[in-house]
N, CA, C and O atoms as a Maestro MAE file, in Angstrom:
{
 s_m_m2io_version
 :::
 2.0.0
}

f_m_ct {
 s_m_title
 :::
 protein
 m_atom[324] {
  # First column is atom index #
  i_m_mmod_type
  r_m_x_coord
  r_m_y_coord
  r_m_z_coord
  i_m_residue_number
  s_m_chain_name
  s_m_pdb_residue_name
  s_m_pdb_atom_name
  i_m_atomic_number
  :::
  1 25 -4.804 26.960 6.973 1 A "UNK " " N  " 7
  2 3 -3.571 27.467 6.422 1 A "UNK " " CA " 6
  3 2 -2.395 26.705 7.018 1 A "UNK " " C  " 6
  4 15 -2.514 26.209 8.139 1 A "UNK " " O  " 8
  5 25 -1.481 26.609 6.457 2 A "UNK " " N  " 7
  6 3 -0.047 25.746 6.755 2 A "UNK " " CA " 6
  7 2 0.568 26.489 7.392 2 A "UNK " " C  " 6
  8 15 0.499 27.675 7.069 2 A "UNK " " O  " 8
  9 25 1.440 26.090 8.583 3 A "UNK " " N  " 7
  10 3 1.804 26.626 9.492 3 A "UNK " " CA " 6
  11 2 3.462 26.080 9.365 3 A "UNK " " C  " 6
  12 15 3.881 25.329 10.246 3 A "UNK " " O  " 8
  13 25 4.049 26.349 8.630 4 A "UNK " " N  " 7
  14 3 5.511 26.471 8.340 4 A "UNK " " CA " 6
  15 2 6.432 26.117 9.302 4 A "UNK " " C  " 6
  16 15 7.295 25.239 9.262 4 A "UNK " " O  " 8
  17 25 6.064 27.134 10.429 5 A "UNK " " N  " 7
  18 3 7.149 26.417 11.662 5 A "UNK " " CA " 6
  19 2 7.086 25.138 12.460 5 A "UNK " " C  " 6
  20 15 7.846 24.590 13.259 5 A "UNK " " O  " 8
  21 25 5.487 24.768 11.773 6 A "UNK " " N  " 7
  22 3 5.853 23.418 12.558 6 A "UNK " " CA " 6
  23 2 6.142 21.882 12.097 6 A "UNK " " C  " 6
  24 15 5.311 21.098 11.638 6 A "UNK " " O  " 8
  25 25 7.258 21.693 12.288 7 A "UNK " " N  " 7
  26 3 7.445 20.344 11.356 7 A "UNK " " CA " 6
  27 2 6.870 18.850 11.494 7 A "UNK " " C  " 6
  28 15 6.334 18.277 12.442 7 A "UNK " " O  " 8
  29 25 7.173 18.452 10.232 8 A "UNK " " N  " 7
  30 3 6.418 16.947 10.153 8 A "UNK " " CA " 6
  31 2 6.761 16.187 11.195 8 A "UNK " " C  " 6
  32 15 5.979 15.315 11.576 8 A "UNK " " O  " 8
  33 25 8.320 16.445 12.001 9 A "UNK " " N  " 7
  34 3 7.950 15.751 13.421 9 A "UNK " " CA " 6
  35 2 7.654 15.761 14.422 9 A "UNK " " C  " 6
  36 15 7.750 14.834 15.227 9 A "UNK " " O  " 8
  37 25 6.955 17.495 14.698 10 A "UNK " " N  " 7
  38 3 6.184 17.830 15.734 10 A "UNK " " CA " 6
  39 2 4.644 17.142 15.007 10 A "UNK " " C  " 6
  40 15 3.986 16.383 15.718 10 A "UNK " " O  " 8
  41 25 4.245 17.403 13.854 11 A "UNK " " N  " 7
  42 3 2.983 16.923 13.904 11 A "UNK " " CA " 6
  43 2 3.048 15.625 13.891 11 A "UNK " " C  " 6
  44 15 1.954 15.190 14.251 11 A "UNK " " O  " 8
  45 25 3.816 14.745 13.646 12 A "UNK " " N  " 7
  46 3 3.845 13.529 13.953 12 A "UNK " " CA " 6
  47 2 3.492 12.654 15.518 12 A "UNK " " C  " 6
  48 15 2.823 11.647 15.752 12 A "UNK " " O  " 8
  49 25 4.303 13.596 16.411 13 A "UNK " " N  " 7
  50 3 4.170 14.008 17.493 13 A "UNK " " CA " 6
  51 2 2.510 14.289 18.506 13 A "UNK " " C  " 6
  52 15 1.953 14.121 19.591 13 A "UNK " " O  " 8
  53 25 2.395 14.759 17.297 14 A "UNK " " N  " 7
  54 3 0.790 15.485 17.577 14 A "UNK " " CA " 6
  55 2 -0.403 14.369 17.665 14 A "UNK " " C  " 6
  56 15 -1.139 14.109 18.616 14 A "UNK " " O  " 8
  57 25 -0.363 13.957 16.725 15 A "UNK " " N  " 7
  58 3 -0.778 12.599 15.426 15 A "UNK " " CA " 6
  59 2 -0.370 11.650 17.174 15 A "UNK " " C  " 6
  60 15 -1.208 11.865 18.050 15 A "UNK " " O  " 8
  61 25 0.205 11.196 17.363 16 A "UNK " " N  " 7
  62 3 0.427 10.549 18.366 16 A "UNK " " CA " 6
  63 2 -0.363 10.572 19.703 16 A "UNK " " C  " 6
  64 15 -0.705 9.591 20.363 16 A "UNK " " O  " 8
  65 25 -0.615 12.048 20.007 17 A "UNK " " N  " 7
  66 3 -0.936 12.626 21.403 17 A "UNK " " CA " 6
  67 2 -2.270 12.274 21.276 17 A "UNK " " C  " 6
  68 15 -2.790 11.675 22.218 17 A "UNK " " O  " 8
  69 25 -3.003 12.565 20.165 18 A "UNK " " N  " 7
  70 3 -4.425 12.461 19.596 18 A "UNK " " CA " 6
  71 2 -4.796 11.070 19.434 18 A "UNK " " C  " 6
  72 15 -5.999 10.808 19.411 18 A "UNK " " O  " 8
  73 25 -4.009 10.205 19.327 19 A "UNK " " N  " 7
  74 3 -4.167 8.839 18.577 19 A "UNK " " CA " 6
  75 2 -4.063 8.106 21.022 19 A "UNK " " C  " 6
  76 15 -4.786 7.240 21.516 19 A "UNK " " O  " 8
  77 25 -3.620 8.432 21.319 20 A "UNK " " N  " 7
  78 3 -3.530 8.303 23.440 20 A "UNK " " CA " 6
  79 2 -4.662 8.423 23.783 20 A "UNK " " C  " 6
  80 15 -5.482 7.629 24.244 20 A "UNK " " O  " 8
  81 25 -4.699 9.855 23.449 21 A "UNK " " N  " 7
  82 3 -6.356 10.561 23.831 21 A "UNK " " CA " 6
  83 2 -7.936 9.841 23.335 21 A "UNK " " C  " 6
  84 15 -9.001 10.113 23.889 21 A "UNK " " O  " 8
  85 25 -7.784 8.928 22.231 22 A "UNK " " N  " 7
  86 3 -8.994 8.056 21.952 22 A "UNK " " CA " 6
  87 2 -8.366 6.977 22.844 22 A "UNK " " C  " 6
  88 15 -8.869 6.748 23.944 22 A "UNK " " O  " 8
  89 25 -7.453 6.407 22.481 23 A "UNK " " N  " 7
  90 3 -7.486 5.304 23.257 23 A "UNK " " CA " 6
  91 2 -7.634 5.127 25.195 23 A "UNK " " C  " 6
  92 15 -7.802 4.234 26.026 23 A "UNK " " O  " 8
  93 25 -7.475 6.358 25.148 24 A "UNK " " N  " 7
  94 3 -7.542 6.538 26.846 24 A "UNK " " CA " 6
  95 2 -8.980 7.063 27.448 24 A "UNK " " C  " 6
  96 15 -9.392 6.885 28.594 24 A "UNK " " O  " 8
  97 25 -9.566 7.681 26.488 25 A "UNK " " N  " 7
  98 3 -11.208 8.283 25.913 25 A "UNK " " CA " 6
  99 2 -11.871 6.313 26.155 25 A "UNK " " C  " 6
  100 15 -12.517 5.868 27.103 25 A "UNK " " O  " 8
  101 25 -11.415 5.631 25.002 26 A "UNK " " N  " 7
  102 3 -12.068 4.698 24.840 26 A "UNK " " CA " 6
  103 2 -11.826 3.046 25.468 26 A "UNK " " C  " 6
  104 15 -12.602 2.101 25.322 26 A "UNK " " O  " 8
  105 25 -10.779 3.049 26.046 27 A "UNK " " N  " 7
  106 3 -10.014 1.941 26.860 27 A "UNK " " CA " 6
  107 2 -10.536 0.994 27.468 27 A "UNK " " C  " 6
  108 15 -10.715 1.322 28.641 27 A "UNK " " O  " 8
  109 25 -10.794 0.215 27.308 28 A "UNK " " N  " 7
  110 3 -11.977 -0.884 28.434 28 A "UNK " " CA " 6
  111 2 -13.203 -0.504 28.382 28 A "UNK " " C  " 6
  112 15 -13.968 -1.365 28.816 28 A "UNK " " O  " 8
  113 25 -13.667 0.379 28.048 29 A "UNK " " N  " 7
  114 3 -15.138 0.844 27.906 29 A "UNK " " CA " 6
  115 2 -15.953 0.110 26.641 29 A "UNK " " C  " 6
  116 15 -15.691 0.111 25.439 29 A "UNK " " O  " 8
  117 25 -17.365 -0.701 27.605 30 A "UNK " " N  " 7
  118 3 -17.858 -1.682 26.731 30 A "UNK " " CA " 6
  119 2 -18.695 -0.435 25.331 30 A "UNK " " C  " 6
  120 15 -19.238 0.655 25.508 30 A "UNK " " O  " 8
  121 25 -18.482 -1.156 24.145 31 A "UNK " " N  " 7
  122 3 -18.992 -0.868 22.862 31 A "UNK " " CA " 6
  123 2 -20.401 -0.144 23.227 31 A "UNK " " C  " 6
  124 15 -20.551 1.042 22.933 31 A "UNK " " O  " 8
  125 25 -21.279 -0.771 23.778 32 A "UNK " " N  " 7
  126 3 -22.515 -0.054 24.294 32 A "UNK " " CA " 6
  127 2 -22.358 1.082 24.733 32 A "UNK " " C  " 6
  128 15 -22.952 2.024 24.208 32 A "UNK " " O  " 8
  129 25 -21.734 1.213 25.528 33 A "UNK " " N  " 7
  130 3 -21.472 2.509 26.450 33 A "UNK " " CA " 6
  131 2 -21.308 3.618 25.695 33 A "UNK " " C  " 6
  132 15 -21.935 4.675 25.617 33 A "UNK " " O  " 8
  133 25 -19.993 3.026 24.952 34 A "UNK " " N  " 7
  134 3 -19.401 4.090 24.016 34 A "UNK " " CA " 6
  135 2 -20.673 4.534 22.963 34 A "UNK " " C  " 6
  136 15 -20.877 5.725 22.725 34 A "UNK " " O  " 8
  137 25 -21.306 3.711 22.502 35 A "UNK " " N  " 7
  138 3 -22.662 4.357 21.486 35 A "UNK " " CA " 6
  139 2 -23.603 4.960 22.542 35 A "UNK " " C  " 6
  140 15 -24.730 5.175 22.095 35 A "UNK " " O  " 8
  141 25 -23.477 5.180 23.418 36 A "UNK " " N  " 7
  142 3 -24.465 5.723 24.312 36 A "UNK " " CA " 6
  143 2 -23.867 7.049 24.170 36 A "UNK " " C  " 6
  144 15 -24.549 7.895 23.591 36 A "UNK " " O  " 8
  145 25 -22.821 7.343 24.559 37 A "UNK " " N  " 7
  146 3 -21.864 8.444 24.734 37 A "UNK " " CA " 6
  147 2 -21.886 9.537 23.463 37 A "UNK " " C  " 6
  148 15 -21.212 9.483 22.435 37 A "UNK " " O  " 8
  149 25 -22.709 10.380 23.792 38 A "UNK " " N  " 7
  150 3 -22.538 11.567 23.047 38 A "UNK " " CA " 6
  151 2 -21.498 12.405 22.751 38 A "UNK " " C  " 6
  152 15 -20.976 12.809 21.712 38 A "UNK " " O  " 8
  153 25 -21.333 12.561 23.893 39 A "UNK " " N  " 7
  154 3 -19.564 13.804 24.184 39 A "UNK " " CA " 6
  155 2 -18.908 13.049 24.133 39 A "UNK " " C  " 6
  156 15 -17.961 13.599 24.695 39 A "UNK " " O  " 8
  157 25 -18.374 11.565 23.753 40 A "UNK " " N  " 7
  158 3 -17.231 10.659 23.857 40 A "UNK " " CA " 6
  159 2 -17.587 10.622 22.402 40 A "UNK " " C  " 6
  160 15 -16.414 10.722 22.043 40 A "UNK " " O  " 8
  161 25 -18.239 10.562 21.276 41 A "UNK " " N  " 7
  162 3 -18.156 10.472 20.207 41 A "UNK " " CA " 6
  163 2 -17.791 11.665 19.397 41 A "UNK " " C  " 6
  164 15 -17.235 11.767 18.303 41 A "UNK " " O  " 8
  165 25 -18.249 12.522 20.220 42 A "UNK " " N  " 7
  166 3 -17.437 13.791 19.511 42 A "UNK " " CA " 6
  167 2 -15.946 14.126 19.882 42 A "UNK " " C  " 6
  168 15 -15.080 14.410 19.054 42 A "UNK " " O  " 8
  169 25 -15.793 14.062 21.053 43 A "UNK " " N  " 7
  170 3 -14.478 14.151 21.625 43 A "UNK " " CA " 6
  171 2 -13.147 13.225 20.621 43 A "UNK " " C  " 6
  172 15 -12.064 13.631 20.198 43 A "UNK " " O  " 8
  173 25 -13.868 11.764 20.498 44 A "UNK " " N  " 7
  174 3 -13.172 11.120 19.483 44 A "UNK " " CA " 6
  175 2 -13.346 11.552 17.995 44 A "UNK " " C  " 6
  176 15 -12.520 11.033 17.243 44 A "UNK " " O  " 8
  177 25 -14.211 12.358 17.433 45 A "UNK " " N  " 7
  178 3 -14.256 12.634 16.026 45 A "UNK " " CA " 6
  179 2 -13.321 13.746 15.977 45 A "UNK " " C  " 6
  180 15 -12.746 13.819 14.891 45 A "UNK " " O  " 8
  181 25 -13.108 14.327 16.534 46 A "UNK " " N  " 7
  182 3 -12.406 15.747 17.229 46 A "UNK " " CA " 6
  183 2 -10.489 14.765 16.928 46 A "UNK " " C  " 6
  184 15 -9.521 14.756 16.168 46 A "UNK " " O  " 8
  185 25 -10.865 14.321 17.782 47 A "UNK " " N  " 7
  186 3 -9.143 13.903 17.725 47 A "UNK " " CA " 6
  187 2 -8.978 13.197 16.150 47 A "UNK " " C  " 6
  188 15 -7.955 13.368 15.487 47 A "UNK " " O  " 8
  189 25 -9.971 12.503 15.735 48 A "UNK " " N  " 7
  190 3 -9.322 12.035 14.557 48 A "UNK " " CA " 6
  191 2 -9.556 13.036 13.351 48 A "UNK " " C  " 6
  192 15 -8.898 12.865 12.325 48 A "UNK " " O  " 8
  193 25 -10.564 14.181 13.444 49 A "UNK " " N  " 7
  194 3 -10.138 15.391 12.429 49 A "UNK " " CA " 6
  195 2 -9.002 16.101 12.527 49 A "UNK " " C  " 6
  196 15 -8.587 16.632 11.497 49 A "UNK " " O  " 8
  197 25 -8.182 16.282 13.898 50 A "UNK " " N  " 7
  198 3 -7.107 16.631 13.660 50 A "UNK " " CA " 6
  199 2 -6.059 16.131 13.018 50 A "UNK " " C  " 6
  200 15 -5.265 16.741 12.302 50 A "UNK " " O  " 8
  201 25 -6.084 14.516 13.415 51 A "UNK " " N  " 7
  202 3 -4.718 13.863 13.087 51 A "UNK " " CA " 6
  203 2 -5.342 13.756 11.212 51 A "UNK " " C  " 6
  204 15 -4.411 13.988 10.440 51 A "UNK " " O  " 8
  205 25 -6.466 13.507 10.615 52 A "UNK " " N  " 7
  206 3 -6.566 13.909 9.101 52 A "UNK " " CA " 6
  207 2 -6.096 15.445 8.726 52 A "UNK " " C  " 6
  208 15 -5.587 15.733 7.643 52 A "UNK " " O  " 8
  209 25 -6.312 16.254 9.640 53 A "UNK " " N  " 7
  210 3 -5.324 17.597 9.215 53 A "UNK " " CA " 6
  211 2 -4.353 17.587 9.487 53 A "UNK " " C  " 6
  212 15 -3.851 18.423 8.736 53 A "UNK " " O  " 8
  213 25 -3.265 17.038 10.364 54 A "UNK " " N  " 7
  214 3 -2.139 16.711 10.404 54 A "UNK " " CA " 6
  215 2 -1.001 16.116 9.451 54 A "UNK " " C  " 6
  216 15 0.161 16.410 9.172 54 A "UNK " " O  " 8
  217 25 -2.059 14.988 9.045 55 A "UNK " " N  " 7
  218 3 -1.474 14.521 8.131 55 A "UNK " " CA " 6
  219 2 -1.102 14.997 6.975 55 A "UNK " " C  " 6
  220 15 -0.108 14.754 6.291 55 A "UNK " " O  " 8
  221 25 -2.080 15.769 6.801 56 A "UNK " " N  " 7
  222 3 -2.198 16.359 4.984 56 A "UNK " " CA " 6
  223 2 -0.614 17.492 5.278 56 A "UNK " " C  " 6
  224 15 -0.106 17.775 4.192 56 A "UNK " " O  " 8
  225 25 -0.145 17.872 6.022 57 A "UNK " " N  " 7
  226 3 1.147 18.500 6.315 57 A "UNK " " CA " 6
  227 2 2.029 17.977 6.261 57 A "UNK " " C  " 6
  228 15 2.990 18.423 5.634 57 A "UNK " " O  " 8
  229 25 2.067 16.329 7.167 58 A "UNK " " N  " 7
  230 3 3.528 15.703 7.271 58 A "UNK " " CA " 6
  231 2 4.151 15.449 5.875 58 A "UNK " " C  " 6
  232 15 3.372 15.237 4.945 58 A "UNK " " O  " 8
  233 25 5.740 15.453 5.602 59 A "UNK " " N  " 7
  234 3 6.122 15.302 4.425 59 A "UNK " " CA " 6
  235 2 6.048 13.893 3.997 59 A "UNK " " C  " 6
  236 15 6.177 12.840 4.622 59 A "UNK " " O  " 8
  237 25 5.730 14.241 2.384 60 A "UNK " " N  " 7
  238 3 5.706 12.791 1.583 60 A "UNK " " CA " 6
  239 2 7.177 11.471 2.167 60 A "UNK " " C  " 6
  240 15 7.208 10.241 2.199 60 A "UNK " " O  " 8
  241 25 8.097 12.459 2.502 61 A "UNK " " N  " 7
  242 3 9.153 11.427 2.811 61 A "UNK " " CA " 6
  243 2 8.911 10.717 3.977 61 A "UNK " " C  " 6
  244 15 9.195 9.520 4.036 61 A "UNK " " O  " 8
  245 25 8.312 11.442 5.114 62 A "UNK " " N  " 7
  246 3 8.154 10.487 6.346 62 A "UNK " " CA " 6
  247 2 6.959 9.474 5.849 62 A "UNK " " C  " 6
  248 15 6.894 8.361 6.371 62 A "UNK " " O  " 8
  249 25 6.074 9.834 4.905 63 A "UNK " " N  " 7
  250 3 4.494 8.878 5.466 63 A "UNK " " CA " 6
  251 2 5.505 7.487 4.073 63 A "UNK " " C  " 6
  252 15 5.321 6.274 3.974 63 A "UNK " " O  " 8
  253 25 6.163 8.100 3.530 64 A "UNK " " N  " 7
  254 3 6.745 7.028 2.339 64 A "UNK " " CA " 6
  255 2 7.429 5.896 2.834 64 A "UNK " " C  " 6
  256 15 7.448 4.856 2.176 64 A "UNK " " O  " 8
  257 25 8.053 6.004 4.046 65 A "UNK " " N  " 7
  258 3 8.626 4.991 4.888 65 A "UNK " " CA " 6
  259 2 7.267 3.978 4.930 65 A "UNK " " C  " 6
  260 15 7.571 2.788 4.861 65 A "UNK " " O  " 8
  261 25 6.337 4.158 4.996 66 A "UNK " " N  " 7
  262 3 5.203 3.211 5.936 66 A "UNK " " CA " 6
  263 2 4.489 2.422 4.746 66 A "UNK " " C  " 6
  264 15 3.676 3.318 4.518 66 A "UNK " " O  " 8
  265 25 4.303 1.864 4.214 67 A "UNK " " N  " 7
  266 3 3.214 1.167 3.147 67 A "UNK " " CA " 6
  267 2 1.662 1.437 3.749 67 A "UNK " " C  " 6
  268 15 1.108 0.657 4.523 67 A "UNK " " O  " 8
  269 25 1.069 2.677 3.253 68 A "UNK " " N  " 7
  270 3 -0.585 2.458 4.429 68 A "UNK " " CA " 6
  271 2 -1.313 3.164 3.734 68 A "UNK " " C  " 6
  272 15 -0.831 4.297 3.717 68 A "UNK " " O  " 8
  273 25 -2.059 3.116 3.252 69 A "UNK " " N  " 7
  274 3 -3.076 4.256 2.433 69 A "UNK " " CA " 6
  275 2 -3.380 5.613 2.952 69 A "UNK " " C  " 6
  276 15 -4.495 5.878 3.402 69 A "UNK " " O  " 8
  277 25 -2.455 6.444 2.904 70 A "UNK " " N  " 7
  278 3 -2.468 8.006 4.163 70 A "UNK " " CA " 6
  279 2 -4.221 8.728 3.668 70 A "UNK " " C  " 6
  280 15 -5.119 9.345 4.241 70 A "UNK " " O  " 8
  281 25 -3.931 8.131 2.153 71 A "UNK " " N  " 7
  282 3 -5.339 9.233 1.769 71 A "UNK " " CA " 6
  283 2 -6.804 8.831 2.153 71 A "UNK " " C  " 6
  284 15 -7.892 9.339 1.880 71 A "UNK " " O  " 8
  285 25 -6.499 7.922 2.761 72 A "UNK " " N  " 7
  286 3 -7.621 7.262 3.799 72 A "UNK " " CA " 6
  287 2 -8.483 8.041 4.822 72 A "UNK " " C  " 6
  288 15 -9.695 8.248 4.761 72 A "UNK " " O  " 8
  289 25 -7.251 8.587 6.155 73 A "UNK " " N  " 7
  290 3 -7.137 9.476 6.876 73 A "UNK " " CA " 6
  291 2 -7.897 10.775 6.804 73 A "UNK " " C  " 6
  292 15 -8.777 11.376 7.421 73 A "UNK " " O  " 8
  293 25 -6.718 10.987 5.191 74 A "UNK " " N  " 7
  294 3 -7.131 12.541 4.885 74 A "UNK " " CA " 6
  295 2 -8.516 12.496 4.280 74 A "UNK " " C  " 6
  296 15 -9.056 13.601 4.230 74 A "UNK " " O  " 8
  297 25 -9.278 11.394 3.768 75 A "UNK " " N  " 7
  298 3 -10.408 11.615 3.429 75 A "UNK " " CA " 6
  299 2 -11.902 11.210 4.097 75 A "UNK " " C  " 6
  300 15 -13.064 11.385 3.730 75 A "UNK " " O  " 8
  301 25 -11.012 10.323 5.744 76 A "UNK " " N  " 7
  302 3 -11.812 10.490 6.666 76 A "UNK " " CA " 6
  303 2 -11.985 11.899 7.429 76 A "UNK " " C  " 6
  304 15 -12.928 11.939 8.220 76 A "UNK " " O  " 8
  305 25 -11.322 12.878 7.315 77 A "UNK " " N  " 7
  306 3 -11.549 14.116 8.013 77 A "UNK " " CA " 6
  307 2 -12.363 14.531 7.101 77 A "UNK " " C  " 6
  308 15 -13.313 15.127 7.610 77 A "UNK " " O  " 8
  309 25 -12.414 14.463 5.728 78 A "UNK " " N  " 7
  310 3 -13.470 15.540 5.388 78 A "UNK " " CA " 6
  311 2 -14.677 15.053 5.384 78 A "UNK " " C  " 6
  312 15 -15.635 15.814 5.240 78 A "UNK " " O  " 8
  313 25 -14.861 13.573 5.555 79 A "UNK " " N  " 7
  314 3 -16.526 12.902 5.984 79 A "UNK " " CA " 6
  315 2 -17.020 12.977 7.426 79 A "UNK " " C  " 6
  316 15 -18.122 12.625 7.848 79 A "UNK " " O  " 8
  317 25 -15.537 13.737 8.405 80 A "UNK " " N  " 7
  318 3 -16.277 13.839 9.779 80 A "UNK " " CA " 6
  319 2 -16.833 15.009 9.842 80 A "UNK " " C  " 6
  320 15 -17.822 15.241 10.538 80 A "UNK " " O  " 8
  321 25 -15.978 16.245 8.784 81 A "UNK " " N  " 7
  322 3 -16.084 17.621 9.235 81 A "UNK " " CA " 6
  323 2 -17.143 17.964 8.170 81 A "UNK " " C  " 6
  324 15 -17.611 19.101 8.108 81 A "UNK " " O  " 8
  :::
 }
 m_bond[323] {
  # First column is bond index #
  i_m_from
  i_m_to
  i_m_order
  :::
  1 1 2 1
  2 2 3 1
  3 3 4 2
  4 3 5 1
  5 5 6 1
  6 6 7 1
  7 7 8 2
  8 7 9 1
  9 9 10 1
  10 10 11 1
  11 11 12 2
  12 11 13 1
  13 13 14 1
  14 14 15 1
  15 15 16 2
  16 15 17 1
  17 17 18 1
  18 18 19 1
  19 19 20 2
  20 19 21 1
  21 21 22 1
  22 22 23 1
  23 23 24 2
  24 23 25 1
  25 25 26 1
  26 26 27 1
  27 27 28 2
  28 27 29 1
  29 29 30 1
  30 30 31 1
  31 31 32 2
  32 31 33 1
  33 33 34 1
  34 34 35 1
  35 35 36 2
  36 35 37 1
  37 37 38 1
  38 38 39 1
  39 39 40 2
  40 39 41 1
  41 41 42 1
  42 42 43 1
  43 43 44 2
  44 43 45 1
  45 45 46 1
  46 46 47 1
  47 47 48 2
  48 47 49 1
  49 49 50 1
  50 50 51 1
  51 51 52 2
  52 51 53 1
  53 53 54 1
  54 54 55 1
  55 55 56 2
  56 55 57 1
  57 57 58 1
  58 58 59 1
  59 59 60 2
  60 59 61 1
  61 61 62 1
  62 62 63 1
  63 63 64 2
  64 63 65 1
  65 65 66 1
  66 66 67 1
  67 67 68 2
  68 67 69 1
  69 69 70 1
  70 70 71 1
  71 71 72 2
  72 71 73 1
  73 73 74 1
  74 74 75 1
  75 75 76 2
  76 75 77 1
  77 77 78 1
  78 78 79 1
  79 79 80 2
  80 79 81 1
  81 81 82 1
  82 82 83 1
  83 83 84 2
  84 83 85 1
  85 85 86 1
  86 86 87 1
  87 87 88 2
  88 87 89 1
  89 89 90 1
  90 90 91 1
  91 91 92 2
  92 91 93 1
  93 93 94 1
  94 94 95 1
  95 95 96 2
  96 95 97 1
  97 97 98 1
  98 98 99 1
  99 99 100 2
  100 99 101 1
  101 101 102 1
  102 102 103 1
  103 103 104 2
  104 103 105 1
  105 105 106 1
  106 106 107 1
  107 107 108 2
  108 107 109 1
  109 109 110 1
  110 110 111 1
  111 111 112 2
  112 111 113 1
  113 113 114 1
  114 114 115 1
  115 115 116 2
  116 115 117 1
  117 117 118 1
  118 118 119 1
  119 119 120 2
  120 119 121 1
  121 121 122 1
  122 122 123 1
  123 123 124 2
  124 123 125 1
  125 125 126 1
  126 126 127 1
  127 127 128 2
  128 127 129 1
  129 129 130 1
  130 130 131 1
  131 131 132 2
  132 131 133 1
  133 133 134 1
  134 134 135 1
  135 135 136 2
  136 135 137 1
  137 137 138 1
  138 138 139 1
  139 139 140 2
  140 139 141 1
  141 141 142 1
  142 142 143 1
  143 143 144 2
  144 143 145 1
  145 145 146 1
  146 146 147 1
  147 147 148 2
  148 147 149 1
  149 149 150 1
  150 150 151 1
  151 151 152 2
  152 151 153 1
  153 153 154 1
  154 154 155 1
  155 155 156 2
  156 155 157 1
  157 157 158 1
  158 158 159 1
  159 159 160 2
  160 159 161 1
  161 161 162 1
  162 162 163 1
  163 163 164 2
  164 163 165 1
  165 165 166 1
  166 166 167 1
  167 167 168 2
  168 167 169 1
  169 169 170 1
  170 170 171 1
  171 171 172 2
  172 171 173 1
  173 173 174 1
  174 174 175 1
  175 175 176 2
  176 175 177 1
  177 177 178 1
  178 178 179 1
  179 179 180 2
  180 179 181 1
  181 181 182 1
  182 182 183 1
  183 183 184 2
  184 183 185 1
  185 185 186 1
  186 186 187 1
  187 187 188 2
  188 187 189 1
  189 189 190 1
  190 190 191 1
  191 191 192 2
  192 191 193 1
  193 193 194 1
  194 194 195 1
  195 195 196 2
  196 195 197 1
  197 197 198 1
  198 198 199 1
  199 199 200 2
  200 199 201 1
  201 201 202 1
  202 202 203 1
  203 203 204 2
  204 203 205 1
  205 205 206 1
  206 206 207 1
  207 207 208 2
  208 207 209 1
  209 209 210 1
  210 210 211 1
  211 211 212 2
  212 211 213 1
  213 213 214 1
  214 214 215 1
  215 215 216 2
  216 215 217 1
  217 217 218 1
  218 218 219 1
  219 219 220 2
  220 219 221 1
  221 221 222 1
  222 222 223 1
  223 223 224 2
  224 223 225 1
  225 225 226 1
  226 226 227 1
  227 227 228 2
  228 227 229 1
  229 229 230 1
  230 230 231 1
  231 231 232 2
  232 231 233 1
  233 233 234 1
  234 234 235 1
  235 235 236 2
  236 235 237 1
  237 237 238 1
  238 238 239 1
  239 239 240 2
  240 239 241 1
  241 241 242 1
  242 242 243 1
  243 243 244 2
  244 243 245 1
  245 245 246 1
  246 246 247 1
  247 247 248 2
  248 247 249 1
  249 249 250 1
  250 250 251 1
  251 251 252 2
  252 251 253 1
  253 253 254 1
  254 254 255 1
  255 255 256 2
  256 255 257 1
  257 257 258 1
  258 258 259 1
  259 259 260 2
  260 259 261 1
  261 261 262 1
  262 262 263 1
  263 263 264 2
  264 263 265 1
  265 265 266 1
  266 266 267 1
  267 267 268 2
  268 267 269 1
  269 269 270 1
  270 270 271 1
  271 271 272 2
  272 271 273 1
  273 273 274 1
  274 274 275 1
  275 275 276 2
  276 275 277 1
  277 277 278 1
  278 278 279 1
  279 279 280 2
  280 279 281 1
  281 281 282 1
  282 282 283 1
  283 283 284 2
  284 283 285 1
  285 285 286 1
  286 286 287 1
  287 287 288 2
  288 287 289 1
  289 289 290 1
  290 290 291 1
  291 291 292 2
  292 291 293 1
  293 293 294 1
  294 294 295 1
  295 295 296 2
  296 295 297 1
  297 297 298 1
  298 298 299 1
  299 299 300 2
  300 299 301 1
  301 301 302 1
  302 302 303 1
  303 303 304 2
  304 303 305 1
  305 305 306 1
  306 306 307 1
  307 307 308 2
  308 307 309 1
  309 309 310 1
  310 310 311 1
  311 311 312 2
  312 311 313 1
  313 313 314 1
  314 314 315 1
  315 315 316 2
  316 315 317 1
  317 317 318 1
  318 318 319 1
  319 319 320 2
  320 319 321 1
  321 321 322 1
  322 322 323 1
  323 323 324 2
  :::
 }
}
């Protein structure tokens, strides 16, 4: 359900915090490792189902600034979840 009070630039915000959290999850850590990693692959599917639910909230005017295929995102969350 949509959560009204919170705006497209807190979730933008959000979208951000989540987008740290893989990269700090995954940072220098050789490719092997990471396919070894059970709880690091979920932990990262986790952050990027949020930022695909995030997105589907932020307004058409902010993602319109960017040239990027958003429905990408939103249709990678529903092949993780």
């Amino acid at each position: 359900m949509r959560n009204k009070t919170i705006t497209s630039q807190e979730r933008l915000v959000h979208i951000s915090q989540c987008i740290e959290k893989i990269q700090k999850y995954t940072n220098e850590l050789p490719y092997e490792q990471f396919l070894k990693d059970g709880m690091l692959h979920e932990a990262c599917m986790y952050q990027f189902m949020i930022i695909g639910e995030a997105i589907i909230y932020v307004e058409e005017s902010y993602l319109d600034k960017y040239y990027y295929p958003w429905y990408k995102f939103r249709a990678f969350r529903n092949i993780l979840g």
